[in-house]
mmCIF file of the N, C-alpha and C atoms, coordinates in Angstrom:
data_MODEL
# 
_entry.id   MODEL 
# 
loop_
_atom_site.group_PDB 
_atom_site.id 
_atom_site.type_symbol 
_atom_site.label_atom_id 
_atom_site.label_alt_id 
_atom_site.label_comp_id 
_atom_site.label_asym_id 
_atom_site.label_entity_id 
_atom_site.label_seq_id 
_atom_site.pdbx_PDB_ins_code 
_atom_site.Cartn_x 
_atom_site.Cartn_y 
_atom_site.Cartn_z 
_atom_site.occupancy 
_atom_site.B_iso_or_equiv 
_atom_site.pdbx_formal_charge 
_atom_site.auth_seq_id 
_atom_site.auth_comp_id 
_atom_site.auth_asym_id 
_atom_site.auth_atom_id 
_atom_site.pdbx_PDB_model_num 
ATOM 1   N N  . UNK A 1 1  ? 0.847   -1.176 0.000  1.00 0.00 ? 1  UNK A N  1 
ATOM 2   C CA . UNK A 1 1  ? 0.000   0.000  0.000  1.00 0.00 ? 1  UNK A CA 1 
ATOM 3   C C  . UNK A 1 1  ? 0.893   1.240  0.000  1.00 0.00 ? 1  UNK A C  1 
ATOM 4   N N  . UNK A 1 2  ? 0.595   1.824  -1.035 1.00 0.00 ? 2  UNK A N  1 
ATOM 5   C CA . UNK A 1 2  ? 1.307   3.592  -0.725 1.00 0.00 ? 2  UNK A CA 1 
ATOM 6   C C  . UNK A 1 2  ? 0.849   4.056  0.060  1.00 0.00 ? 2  UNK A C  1 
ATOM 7   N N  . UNK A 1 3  ? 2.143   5.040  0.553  1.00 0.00 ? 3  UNK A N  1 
ATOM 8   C CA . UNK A 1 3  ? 1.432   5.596  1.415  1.00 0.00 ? 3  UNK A CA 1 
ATOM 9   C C  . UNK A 1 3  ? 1.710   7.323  1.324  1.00 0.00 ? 3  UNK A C  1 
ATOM 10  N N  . UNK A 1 4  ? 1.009   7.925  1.957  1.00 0.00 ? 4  UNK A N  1 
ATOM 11  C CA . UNK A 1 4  ? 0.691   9.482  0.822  1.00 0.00 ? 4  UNK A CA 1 
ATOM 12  C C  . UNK A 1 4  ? 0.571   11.073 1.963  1.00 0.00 ? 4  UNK A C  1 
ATOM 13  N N  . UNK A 1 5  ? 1.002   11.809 2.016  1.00 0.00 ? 5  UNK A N  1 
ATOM 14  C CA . UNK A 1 5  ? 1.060   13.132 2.702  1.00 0.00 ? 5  UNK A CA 1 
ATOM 15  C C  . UNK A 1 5  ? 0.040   13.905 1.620  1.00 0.00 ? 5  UNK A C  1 
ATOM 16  N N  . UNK A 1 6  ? -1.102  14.324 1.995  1.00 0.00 ? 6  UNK A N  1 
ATOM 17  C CA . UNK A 1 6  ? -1.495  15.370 1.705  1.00 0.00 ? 6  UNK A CA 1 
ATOM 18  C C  . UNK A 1 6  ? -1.582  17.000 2.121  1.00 0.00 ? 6  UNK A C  1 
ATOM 19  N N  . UNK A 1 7  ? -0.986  18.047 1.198  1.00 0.00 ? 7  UNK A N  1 
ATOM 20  C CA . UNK A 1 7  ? -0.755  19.086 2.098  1.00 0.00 ? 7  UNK A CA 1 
ATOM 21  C C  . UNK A 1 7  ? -1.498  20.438 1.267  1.00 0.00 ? 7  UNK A C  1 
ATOM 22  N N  . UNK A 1 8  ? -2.318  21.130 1.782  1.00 0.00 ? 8  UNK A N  1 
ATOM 23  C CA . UNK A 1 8  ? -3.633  21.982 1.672  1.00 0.00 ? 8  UNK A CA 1 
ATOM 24  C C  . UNK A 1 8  ? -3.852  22.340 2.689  1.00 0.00 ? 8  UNK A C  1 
ATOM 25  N N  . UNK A 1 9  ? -3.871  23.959 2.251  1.00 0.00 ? 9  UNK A N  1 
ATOM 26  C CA . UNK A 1 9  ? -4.294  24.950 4.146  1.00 0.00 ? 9  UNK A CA 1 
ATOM 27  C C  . UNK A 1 9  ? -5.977  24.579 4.088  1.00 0.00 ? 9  UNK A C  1 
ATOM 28  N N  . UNK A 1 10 ? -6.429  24.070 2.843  1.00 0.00 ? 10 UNK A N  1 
ATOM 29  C CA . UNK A 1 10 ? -7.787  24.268 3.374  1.00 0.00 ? 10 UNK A CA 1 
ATOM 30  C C  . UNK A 1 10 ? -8.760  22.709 3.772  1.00 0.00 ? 10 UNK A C  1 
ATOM 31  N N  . UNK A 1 11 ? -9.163  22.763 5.279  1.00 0.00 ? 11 UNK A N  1 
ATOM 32  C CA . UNK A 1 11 ? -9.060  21.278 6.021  1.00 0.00 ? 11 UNK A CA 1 
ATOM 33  C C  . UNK A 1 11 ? -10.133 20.175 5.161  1.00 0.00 ? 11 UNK A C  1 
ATOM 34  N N  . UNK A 1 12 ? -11.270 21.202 4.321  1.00 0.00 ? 12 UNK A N  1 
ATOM 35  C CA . UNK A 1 12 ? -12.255 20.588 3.752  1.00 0.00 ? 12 UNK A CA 1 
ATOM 36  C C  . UNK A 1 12 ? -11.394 19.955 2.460  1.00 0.00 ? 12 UNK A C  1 
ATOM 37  N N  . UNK A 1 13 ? -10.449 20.668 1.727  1.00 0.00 ? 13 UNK A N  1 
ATOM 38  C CA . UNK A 1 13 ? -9.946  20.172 0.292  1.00 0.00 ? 13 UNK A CA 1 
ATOM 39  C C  . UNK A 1 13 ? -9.211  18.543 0.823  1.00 0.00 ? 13 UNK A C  1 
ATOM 40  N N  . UNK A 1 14 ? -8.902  18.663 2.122  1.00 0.00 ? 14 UNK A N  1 
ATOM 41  C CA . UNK A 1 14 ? -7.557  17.991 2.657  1.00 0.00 ? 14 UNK A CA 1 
ATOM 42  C C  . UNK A 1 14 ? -8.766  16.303 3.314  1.00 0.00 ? 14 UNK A C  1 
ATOM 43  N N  . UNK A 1 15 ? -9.571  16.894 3.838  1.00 0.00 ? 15 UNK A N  1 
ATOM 44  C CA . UNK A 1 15 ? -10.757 15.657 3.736  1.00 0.00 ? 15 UNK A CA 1 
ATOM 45  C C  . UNK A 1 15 ? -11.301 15.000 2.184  1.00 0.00 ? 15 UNK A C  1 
ATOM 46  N N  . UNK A 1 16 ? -11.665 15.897 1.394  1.00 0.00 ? 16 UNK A N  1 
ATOM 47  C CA . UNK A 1 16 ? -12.363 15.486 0.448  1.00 0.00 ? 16 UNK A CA 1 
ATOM 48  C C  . UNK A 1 16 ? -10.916 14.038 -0.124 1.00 0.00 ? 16 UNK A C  1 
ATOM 49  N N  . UNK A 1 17 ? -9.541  14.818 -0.132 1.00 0.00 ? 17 UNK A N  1 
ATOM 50  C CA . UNK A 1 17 ? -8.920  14.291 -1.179 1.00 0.00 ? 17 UNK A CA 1 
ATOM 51  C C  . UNK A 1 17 ? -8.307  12.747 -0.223 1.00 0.00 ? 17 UNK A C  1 
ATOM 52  N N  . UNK A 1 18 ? -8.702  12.816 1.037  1.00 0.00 ? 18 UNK A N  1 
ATOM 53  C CA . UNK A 1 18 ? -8.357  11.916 1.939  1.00 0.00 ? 18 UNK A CA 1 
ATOM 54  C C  . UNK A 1 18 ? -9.254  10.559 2.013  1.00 0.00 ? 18 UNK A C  1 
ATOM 55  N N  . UNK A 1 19 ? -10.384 10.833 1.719  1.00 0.00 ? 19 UNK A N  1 
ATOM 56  C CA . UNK A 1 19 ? -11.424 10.319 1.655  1.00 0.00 ? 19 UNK A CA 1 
ATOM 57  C C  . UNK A 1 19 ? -11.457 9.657  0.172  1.00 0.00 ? 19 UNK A C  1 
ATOM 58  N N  . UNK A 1 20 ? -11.258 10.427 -1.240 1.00 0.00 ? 20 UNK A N  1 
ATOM 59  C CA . UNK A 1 20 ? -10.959 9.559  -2.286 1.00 0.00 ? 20 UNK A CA 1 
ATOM 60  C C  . UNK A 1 20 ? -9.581  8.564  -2.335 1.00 0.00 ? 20 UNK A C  1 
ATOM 61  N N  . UNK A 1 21 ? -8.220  8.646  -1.509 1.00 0.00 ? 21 UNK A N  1 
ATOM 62  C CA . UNK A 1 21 ? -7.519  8.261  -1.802 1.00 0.00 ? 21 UNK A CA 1 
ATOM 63  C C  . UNK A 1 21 ? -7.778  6.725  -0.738 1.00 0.00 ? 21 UNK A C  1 
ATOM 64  N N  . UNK A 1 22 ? -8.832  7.131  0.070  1.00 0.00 ? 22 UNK A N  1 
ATOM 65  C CA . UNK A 1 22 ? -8.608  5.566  0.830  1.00 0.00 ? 22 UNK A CA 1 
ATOM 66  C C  . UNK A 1 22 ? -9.827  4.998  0.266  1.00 0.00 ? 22 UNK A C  1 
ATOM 67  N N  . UNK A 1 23 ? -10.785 5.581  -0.383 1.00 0.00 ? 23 UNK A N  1 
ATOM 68  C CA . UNK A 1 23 ? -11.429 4.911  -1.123 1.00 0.00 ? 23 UNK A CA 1 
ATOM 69  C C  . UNK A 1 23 ? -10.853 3.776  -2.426 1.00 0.00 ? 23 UNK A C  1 
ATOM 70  N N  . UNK A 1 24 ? -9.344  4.693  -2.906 1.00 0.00 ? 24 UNK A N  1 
ATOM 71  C CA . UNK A 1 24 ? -8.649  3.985  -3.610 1.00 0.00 ? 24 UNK A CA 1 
ATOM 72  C C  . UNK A 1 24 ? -7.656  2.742  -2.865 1.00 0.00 ? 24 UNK A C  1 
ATOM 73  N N  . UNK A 1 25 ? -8.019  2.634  -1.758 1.00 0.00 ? 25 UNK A N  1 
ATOM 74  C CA . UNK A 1 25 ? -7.105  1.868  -0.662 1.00 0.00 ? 25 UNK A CA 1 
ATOM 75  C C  . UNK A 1 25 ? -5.510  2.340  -0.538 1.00 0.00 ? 25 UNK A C  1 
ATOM 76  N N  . UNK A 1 26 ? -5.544  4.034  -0.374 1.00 0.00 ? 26 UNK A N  1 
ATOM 77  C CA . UNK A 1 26 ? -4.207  4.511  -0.209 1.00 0.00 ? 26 UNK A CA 1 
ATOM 78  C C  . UNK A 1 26 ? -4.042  4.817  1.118  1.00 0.00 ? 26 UNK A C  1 
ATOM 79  N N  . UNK A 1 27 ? -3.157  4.647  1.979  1.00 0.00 ? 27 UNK A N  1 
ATOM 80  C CA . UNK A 1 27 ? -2.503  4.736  2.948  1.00 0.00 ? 27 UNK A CA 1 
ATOM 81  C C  . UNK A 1 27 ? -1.985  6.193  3.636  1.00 0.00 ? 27 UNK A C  1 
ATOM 82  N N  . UNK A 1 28 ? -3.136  6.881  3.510  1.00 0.00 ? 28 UNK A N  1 
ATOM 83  C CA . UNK A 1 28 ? -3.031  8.410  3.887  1.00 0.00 ? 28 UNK A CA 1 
ATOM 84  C C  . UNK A 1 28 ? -2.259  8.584  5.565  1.00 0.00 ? 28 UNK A C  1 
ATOM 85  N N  . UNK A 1 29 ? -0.624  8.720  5.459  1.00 0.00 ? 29 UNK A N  1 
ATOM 86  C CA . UNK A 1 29 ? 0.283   8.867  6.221  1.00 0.00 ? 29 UNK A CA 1 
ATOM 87  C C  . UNK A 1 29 ? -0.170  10.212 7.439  1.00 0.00 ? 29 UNK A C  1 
ATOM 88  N N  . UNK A 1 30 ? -0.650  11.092 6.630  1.00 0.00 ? 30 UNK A N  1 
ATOM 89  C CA . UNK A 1 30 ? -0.255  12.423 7.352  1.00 0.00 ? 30 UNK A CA 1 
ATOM 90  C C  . UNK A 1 30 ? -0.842  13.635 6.605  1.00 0.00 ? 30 UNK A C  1 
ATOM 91  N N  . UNK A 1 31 ? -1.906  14.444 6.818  1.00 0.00 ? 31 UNK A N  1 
ATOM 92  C CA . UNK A 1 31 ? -2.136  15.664 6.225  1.00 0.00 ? 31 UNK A CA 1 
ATOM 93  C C  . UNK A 1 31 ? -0.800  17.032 6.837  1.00 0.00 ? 31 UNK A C  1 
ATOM 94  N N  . UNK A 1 32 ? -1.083  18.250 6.041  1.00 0.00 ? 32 UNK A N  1 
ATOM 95  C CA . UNK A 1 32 ? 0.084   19.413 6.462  1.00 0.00 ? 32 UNK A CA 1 
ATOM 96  C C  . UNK A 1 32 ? -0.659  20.666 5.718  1.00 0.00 ? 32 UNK A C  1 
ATOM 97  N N  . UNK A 1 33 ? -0.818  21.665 6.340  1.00 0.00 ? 33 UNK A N  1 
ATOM 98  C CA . UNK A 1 33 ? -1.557  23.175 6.496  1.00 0.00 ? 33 UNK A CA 1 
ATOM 99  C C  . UNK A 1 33 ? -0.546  23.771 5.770  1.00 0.00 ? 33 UNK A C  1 
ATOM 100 N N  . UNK A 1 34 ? 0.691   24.080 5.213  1.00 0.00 ? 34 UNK A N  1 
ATOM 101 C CA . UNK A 1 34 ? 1.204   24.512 4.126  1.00 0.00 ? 34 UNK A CA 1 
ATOM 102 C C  . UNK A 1 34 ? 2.589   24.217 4.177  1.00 0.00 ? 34 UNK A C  1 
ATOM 103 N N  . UNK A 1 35 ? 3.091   24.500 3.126  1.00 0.00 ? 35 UNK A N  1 
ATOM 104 C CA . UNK A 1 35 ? 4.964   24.170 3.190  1.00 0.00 ? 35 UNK A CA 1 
ATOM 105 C C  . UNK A 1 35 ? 5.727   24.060 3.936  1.00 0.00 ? 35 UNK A C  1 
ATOM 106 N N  . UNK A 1 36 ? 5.793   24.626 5.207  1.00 0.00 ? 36 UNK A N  1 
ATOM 107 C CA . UNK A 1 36 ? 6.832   24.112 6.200  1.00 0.00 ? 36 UNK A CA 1 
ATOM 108 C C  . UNK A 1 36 ? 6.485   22.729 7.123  1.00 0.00 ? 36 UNK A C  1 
ATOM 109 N N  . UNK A 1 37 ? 5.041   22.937 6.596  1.00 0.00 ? 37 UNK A N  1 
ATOM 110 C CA . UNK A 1 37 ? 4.380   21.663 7.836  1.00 0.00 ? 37 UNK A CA 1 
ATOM 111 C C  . UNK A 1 37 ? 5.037   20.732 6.774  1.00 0.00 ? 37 UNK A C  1 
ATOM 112 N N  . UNK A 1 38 ? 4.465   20.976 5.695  1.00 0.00 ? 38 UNK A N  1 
ATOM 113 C CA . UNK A 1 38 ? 4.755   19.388 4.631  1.00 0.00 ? 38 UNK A CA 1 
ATOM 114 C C  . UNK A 1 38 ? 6.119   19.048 4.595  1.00 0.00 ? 38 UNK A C  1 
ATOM 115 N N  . UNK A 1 39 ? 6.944   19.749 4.425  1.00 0.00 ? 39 UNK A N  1 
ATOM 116 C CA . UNK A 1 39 ? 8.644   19.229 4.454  1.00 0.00 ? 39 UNK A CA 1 
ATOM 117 C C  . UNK A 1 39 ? 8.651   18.914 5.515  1.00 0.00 ? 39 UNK A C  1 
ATOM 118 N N  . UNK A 1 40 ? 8.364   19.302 6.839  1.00 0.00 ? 40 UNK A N  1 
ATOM 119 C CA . UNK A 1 40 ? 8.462   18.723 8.378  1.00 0.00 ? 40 UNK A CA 1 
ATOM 120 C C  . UNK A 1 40 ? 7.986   17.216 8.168  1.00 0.00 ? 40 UNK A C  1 
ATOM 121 N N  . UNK A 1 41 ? 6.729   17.025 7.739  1.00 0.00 ? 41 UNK A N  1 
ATOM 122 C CA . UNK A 1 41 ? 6.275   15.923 7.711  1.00 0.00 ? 41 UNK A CA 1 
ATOM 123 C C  . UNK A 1 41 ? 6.566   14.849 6.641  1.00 0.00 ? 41 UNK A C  1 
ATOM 124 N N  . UNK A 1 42 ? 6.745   15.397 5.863  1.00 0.00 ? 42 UNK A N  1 
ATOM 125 C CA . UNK A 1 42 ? 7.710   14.413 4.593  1.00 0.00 ? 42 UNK A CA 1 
ATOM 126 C C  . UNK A 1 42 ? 9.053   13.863 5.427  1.00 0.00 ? 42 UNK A C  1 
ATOM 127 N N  . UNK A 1 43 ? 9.738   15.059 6.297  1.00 0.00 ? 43 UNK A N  1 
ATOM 128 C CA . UNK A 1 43 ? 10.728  14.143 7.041  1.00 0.00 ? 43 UNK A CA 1 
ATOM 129 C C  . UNK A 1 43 ? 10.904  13.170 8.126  1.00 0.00 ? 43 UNK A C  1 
ATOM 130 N N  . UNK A 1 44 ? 9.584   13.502 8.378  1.00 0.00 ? 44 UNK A N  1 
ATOM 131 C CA . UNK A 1 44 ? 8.893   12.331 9.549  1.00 0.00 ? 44 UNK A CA 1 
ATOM 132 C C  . UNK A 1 44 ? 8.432   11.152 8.571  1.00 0.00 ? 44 UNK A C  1 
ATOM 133 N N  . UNK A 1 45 ? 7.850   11.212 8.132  1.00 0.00 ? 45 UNK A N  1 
ATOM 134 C CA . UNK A 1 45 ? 6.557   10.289 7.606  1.00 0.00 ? 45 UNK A CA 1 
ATOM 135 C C  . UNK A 1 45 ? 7.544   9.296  6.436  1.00 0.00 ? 45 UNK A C  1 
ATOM 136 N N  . UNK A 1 46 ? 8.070   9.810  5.714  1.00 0.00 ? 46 UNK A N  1 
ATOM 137 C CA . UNK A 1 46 ? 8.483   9.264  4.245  1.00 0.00 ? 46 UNK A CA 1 
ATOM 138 C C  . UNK A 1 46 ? 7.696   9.093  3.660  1.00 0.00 ? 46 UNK A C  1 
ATOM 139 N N  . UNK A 1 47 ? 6.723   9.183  2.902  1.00 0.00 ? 47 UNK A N  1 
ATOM 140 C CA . UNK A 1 47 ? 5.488   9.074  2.012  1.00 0.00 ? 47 UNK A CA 1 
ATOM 141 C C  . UNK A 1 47 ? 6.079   8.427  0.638  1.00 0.00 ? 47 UNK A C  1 
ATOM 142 N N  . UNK A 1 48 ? 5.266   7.895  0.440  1.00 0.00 ? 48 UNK A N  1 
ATOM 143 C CA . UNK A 1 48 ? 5.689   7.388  -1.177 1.00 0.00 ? 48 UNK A CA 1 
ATOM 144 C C  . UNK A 1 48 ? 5.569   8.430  -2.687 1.00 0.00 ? 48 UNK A C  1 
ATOM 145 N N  . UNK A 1 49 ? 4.094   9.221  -1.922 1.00 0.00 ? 49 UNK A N  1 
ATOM 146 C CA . UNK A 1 49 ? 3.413   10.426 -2.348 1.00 0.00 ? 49 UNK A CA 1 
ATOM 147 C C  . UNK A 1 49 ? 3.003   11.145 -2.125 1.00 0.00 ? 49 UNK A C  1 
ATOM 148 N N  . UNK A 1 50 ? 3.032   12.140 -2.596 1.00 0.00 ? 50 UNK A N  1 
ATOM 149 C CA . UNK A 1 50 ? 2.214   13.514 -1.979 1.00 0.00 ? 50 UNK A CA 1 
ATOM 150 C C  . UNK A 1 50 ? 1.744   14.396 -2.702 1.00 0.00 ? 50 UNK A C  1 
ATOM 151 N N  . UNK A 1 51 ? 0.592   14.626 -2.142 1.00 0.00 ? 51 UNK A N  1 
ATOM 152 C CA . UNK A 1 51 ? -0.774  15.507 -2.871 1.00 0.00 ? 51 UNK A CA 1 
ATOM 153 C C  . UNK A 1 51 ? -0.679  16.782 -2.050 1.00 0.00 ? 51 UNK A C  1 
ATOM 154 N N  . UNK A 1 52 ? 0.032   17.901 -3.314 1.00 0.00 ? 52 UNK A N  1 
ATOM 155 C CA . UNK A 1 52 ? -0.454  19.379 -2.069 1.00 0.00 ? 52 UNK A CA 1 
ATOM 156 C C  . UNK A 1 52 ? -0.882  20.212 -3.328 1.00 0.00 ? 52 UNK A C  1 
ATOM 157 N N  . UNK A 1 53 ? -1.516  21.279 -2.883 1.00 0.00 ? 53 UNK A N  1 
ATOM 158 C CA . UNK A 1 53 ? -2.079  22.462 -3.823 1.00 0.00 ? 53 UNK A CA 1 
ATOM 159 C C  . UNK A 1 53 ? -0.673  23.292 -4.293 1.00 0.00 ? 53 UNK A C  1 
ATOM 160 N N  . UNK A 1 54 ? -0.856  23.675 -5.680 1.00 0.00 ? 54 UNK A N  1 
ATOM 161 C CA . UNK A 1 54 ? 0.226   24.358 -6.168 1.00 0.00 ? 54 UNK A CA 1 
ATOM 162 C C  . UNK A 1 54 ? 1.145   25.151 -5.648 1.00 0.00 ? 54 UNK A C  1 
ATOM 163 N N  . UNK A 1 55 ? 0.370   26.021 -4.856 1.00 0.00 ? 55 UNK A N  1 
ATOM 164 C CA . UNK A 1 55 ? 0.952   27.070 -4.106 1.00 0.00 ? 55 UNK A CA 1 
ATOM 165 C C  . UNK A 1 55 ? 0.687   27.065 -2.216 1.00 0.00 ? 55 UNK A C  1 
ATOM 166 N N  . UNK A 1 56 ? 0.965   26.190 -1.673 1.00 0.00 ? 56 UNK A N  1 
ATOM 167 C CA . UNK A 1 56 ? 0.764   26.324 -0.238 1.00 0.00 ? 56 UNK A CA 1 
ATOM 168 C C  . UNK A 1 56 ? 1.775   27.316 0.388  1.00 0.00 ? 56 UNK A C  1 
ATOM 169 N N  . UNK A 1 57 ? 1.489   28.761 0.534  1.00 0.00 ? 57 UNK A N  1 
ATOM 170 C CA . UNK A 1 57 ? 1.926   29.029 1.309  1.00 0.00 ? 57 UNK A CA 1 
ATOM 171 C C  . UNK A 1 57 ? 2.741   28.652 2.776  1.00 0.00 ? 57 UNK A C  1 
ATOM 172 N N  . UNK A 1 58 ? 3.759   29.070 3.179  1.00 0.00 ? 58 UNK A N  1 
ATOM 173 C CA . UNK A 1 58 ? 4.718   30.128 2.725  1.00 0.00 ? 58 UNK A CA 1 
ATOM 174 C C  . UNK A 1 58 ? 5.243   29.919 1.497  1.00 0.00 ? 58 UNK A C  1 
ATOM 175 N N  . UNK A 1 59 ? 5.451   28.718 1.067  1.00 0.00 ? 59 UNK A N  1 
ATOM 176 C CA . UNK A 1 59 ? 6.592   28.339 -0.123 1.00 0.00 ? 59 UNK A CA 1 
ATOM 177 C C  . UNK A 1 59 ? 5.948   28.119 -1.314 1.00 0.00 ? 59 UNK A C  1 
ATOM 178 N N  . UNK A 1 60 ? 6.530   28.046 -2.513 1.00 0.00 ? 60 UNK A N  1 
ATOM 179 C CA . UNK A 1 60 ? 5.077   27.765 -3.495 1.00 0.00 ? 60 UNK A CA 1 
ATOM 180 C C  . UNK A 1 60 ? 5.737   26.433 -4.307 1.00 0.00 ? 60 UNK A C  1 
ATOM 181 N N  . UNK A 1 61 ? 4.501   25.456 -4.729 1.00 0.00 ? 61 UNK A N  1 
ATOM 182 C CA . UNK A 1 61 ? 4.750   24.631 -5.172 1.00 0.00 ? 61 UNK A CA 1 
ATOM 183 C C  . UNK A 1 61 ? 6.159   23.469 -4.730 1.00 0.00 ? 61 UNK A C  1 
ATOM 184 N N  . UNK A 1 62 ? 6.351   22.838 -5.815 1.00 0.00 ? 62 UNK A N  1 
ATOM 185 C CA . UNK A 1 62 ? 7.250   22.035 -5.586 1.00 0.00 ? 62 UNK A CA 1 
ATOM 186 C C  . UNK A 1 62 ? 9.000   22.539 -5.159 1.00 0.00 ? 62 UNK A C  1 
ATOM 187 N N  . UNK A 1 63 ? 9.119   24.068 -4.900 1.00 0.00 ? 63 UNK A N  1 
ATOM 188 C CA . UNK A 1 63 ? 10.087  24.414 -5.117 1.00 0.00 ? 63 UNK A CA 1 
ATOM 189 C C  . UNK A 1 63 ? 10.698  23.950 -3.360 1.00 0.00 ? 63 UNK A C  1 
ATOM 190 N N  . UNK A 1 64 ? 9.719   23.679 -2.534 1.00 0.00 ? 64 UNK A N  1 
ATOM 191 C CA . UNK A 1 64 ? 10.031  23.624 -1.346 1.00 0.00 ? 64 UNK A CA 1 
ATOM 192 C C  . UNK A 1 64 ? 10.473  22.079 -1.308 1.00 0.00 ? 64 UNK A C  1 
ATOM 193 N N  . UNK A 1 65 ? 10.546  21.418 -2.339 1.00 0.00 ? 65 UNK A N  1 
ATOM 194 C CA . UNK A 1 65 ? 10.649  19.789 -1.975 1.00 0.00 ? 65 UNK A CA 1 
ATOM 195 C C  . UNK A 1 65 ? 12.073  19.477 -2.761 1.00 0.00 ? 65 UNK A C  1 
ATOM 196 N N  . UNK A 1 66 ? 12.326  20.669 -4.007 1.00 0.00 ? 66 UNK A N  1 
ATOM 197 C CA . UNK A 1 66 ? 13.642  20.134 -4.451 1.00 0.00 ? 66 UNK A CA 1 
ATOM 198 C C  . UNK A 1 66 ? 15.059  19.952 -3.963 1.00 0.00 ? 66 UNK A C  1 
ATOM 199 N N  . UNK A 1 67 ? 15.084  20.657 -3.185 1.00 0.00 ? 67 UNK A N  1 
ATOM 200 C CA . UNK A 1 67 ? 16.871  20.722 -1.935 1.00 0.00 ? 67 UNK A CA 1 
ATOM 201 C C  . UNK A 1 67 ? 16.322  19.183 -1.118 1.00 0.00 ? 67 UNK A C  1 
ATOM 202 N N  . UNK A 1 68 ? 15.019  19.677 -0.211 1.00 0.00 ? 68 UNK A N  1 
ATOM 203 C CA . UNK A 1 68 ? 15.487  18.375 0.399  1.00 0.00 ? 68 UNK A CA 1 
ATOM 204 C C  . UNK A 1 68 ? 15.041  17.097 -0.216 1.00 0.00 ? 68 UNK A C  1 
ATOM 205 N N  . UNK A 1 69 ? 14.165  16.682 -1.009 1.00 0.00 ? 69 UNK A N  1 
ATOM 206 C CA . UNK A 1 69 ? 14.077  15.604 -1.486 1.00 0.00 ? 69 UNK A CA 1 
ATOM 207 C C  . UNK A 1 69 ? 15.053  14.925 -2.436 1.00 0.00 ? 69 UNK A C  1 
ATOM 208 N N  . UNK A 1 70 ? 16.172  16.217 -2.862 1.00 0.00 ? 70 UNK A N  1 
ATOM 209 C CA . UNK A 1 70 ? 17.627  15.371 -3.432 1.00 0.00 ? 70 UNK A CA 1 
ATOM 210 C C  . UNK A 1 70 ? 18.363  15.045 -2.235 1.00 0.00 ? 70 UNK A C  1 
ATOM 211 N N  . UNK A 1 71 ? 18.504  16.184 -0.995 1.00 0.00 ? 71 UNK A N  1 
ATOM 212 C CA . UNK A 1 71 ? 19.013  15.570 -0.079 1.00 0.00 ? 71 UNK A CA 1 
ATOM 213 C C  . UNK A 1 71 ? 18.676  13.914 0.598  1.00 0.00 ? 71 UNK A C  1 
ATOM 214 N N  . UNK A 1 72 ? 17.092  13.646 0.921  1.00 0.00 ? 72 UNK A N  1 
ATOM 215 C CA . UNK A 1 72 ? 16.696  12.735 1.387  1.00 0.00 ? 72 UNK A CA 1 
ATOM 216 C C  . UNK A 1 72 ? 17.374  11.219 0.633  1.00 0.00 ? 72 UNK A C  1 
ATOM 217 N N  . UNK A 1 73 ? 17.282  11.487 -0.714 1.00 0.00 ? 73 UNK A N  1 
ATOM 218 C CA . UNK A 1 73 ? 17.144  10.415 -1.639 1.00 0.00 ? 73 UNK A CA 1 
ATOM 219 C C  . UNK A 1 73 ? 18.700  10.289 -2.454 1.00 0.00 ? 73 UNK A C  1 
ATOM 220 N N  . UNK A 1 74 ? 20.029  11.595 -2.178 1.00 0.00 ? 74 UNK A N  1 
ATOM 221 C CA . UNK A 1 74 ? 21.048  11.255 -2.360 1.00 0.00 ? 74 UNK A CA 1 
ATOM 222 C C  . UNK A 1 74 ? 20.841  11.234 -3.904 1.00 0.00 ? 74 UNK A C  1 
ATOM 223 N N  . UNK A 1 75 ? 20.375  12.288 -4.525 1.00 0.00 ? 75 UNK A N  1 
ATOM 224 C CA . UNK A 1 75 ? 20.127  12.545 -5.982 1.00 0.00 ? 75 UNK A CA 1 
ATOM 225 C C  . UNK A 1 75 ? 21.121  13.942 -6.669 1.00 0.00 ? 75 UNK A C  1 
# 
């Protein structure tokens, strides 16, 4: 089973998409309220995947995952 971080400041988007992914029998690790929560929790959790809104404040998009997810993964 994957398992998946979803990260969205808004708690209803963060249910709805929680609720389809275990409907898909995904392994919803950990929700996160915007970019610093989600890298915090990506470094806790290890997720296989992760679902966040383009721009979660403070940081936007994926730009907050590229330093450390080469760090994590030695890329």
């Amino acid at each position: 089973m994957k398992k998946v971080l979803v990260i969205d400041d808004s708690k209803l988007a963060r249910t709805a998409i929680k609720k389809v992914l275990l409907a898909l029998e995904y392994e919803v690790v950990g929700e996160a309220i915007d970019g610093l929560d989600g890298l915090q929790k990506c470094n806790e959790l290890n997720p296989d995947l992760i679902i966040e809104k383009i721009s979660p404040y403070p940081w936007v998009g994926r730009q907050q995952f590229k330093k450390p997810y080469s760090t994590i993964w030695n890329e």
